[in-house]
N, CA, C and O atoms as a GROMACS GRO file, in nm:
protein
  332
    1UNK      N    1   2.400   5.988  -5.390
    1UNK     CA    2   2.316   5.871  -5.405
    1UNK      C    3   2.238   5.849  -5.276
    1UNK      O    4   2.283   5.849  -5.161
    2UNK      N    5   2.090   5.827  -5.323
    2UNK     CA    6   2.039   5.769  -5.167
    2UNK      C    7   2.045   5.665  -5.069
    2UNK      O    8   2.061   5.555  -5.123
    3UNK      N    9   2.038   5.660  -4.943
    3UNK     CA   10   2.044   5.550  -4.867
    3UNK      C   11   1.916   5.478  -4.955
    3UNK      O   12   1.810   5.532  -4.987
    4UNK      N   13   1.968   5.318  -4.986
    4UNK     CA   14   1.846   5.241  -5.014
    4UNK      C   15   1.761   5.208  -4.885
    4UNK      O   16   1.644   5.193  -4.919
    5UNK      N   17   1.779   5.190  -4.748
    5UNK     CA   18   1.656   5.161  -4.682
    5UNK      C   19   1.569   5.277  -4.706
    5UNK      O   20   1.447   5.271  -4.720
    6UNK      N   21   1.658   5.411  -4.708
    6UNK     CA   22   1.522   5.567  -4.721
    6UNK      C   23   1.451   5.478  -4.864
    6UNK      O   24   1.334   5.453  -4.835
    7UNK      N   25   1.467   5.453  -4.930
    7UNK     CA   26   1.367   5.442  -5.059
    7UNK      C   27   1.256   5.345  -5.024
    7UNK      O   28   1.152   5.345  -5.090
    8UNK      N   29   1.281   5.244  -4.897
    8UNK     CA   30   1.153   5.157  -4.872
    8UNK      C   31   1.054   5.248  -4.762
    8UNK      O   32   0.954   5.188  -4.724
    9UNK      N   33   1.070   5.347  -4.725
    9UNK     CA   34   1.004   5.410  -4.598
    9UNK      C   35   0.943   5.607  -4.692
    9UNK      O   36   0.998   5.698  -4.753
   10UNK      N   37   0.827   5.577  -4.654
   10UNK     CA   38   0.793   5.731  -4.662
   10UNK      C   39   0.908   5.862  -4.520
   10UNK      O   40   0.916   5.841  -4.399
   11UNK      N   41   0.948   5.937  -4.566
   11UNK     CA   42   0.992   6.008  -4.497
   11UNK      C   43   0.909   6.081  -4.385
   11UNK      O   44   0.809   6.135  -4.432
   12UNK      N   45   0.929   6.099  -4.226
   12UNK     CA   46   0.845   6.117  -4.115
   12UNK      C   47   0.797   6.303  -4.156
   12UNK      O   48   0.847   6.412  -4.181
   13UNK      N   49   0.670   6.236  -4.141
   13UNK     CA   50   0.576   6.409  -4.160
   13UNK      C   51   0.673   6.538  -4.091
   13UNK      O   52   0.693   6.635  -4.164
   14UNK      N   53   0.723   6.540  -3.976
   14UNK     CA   54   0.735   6.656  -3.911
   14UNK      C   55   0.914   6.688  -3.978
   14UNK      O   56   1.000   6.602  -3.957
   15UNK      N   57   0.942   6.798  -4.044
   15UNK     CA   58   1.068   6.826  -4.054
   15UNK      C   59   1.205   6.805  -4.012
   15UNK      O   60   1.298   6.750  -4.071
   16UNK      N   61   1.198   6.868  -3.879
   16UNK     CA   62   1.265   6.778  -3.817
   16UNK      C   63   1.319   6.620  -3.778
   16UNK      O   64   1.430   6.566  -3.781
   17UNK      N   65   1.202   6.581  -3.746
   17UNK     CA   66   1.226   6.449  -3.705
   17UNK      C   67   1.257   6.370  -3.823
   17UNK      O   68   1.288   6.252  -3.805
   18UNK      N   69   1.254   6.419  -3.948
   18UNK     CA   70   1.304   6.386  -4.061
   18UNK      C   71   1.416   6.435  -4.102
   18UNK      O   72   1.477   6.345  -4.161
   19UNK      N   73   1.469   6.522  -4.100
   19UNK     CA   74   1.613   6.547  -4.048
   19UNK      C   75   1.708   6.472  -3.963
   19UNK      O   76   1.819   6.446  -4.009
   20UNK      N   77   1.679   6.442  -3.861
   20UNK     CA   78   1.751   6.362  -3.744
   20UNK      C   79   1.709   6.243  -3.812
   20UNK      O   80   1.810   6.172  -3.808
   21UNK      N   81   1.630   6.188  -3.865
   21UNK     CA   82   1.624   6.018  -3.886
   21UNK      C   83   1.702   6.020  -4.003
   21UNK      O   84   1.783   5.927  -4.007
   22UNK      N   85   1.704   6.116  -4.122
   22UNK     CA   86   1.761   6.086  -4.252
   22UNK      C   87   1.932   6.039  -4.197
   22UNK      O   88   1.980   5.935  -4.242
   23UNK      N   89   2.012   6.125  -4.099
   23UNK     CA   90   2.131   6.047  -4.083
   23UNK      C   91   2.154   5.924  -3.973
   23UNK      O   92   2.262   5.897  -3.921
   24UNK      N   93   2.067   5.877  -3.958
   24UNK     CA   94   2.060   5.740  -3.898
   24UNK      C   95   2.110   5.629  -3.984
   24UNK      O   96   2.080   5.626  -4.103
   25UNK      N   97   2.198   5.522  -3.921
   25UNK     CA   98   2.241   5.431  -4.030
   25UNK      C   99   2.106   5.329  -4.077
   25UNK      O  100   1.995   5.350  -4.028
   26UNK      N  101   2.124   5.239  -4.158
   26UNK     CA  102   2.042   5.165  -4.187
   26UNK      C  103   1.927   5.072  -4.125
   26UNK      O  104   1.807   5.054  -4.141
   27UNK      N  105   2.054   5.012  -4.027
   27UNK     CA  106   1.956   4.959  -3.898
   27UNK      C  107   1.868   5.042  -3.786
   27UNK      O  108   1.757   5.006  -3.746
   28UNK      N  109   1.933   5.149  -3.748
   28UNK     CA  110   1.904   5.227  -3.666
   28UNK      C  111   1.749   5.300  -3.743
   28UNK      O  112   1.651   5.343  -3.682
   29UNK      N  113   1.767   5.295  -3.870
   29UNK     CA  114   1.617   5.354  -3.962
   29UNK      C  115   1.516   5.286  -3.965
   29UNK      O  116   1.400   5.327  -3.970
   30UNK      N  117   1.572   5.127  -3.960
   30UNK     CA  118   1.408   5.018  -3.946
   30UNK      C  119   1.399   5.010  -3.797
   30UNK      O  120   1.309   4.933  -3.765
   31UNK      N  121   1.456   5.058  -3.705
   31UNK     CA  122   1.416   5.014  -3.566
   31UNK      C  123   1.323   5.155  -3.581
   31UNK      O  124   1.207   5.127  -3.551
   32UNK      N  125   1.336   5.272  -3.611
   32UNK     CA  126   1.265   5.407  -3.541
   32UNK      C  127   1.137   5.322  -3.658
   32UNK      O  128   1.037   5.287  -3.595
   33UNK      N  129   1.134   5.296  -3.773
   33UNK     CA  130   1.000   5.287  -3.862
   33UNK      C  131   0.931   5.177  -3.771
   33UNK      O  132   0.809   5.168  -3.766
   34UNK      N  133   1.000   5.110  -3.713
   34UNK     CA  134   0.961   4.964  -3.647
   34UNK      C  135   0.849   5.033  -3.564
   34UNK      O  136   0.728   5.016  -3.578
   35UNK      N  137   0.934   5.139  -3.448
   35UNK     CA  138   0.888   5.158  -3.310
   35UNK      C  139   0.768   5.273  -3.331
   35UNK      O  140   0.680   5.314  -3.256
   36UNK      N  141   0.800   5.298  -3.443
   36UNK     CA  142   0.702   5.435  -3.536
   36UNK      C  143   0.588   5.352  -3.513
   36UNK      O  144   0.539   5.381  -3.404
   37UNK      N  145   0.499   5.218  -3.599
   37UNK     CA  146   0.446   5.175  -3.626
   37UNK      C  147   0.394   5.094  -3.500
   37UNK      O  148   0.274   5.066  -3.496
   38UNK      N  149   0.482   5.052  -3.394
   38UNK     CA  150   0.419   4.975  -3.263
   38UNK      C  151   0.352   5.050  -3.191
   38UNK      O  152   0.269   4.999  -3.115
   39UNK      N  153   0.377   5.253  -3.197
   39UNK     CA  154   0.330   5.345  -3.122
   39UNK      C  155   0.211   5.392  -3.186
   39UNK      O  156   0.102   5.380  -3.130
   40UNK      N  157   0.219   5.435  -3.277
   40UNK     CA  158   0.110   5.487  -3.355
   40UNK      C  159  -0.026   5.351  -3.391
   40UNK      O  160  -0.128   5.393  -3.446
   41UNK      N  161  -0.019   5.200  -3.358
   41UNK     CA  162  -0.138   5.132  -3.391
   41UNK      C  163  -0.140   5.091  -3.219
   41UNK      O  164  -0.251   5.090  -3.165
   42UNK      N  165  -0.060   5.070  -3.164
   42UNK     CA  166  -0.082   5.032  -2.989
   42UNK      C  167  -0.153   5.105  -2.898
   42UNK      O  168  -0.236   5.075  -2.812
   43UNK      N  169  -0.078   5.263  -2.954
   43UNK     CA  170  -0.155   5.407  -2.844
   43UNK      C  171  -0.189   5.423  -2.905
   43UNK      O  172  -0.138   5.531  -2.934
   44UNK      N  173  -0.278   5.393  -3.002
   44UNK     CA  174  -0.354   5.453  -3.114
   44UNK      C  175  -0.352   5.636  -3.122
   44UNK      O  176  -0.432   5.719  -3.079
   45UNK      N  177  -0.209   5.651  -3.208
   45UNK     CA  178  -0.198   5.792  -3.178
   45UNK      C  179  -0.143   5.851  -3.297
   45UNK      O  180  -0.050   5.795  -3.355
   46UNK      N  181  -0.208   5.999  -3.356
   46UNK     CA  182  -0.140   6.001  -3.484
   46UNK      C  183   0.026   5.963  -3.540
   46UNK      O  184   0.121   5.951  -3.462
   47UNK      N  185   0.036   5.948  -3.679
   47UNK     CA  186   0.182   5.896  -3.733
   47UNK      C  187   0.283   6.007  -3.683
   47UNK      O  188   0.385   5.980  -3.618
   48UNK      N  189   0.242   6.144  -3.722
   48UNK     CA  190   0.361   6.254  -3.648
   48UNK      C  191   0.412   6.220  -3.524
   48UNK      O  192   0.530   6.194  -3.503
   49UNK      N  193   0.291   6.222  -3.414
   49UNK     CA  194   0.350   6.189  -3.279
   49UNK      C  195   0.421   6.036  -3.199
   49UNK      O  196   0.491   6.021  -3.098
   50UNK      N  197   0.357   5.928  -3.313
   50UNK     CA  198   0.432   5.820  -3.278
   50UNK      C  199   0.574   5.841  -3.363
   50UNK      O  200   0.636   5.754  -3.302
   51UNK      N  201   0.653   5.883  -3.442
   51UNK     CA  202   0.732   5.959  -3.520
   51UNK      C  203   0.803   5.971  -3.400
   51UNK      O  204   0.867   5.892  -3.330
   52UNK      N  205   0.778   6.081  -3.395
   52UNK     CA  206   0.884   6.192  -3.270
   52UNK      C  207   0.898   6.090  -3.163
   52UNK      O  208   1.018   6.069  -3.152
   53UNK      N  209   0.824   6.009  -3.069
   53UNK     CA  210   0.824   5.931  -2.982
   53UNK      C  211   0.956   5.818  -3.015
   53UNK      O  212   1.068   5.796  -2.970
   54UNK      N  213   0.888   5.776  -3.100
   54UNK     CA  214   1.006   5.674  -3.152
   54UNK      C  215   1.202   5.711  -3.208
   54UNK      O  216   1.307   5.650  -3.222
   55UNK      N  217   1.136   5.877  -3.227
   55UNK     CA  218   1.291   5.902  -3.240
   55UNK      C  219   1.364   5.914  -3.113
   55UNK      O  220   1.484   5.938  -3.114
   56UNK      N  221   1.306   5.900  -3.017
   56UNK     CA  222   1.336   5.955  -2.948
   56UNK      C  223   1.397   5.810  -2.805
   56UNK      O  224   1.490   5.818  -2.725
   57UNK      N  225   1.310   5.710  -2.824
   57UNK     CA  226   1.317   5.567  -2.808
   57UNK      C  227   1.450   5.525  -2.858
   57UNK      O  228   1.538   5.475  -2.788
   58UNK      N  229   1.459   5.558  -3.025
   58UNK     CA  230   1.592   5.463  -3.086
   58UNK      C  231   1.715   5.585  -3.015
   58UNK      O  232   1.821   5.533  -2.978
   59UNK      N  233   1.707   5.682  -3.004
   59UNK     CA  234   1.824   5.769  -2.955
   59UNK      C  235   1.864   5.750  -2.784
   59UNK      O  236   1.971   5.758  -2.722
   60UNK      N  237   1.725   5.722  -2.743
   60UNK     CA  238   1.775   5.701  -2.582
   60UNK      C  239   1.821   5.501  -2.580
   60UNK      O  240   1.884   5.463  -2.482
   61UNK      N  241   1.791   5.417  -2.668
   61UNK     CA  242   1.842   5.287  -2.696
   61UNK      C  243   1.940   5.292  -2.735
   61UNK      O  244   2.005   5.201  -2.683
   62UNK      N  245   2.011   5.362  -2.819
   62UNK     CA  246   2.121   5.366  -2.875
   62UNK      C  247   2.220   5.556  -2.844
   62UNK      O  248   2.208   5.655  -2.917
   63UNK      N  249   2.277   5.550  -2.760
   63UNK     CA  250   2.322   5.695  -2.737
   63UNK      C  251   2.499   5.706  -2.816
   63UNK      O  252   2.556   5.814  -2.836
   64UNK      N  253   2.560   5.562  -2.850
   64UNK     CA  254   2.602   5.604  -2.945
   64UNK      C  255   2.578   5.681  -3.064
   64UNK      O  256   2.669   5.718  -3.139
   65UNK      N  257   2.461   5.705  -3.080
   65UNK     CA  258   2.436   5.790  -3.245
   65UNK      C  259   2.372   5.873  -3.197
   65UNK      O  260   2.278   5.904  -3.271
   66UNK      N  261   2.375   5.938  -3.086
   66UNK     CA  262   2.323   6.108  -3.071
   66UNK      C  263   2.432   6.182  -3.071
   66UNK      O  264   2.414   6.299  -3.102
   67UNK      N  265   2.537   6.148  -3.047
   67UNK     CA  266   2.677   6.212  -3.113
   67UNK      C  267   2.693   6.224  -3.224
   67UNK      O  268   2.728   6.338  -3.253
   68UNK      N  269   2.682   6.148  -3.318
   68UNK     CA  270   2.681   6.130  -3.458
   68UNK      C  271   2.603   6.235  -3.532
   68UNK      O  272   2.629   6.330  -3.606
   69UNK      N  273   2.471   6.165  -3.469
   69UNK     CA  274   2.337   6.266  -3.538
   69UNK      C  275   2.342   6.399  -3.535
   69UNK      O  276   2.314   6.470  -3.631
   70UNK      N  277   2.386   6.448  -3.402
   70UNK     CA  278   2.401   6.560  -3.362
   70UNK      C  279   2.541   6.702  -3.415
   70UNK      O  280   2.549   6.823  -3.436
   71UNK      N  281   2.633   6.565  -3.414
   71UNK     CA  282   2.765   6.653  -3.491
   71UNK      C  283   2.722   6.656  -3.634
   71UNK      O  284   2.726   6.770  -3.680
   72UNK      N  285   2.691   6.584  -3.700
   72UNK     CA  286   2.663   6.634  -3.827
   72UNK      C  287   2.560   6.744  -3.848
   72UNK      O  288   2.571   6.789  -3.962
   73UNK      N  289   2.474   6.797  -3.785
   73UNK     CA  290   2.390   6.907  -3.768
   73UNK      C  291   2.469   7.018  -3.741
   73UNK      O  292   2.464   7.125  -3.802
   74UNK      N  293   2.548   6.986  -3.638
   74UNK     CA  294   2.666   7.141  -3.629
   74UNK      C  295   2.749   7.140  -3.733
   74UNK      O  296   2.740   7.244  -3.798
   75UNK      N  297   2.809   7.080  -3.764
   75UNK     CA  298   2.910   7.040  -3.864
   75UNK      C  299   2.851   7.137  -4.000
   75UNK      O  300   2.924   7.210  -4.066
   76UNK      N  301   2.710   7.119  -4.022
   76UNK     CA  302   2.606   7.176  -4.127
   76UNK      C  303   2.606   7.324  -4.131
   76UNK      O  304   2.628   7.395  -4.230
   77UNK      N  305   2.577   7.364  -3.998
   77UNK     CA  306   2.586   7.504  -3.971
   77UNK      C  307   2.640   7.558  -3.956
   77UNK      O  308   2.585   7.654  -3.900
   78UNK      N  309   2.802   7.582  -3.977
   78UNK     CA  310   2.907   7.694  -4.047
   78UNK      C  311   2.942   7.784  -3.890
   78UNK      O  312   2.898   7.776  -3.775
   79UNK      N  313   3.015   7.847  -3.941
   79UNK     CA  314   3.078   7.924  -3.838
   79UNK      C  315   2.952   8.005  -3.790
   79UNK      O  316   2.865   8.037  -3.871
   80UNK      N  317   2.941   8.048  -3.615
   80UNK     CA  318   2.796   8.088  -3.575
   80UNK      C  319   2.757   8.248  -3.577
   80UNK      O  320   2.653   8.312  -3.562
   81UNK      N  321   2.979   8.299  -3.617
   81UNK     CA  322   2.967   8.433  -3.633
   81UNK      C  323   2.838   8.459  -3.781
   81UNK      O  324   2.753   8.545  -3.804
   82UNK      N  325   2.874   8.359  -3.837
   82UNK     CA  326   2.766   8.424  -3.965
   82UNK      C  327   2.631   8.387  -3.994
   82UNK      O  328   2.564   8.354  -4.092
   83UNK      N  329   2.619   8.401  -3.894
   83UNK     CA  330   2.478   8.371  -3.834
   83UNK      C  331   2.399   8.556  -3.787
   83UNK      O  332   2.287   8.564  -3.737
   0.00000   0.00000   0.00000
């Protein structure tokens, strides 16, 4: 089942950074759309790059959930022999 805040937000253009935001909790998802939107109309700068900026804002604001974010990405990728 989906997170309901993902259903109020278009998902961030660049792959990645849509990756790392999809396991963000709820709150932590309207602060990056928040800071998405203060960067991209303030520095008047495309949506991708205020995106990435802002992920990057809510992760250095909150460094509890770069552990989080981050173990579930390894966690994803399986033993590295089979790689």
């Amino acid at each position: 089942m989906q997170n309901p805040v993902e259903d109020d937000f278009l998902p961030p253009s660049d792959p990645l950074v849509a990756d790392l935001v999809s396991k963000l909790d709820d709150n932590l998802r309207e602060a990056f759309e928040e800071r998405a939107g203060i960067i991209e109309f303030d520095a008047n700068l495309p949506r991708a790059h205020a995106e990435c900026l802002a992920l990057l804002n809510v992760l250095v604001s909150h460094p509890e959930c770069v552990s989080a974010v981050f173990a579930r990405n390894i966690e994803g990728e399986g033993d590295a022999d089979s790689h």
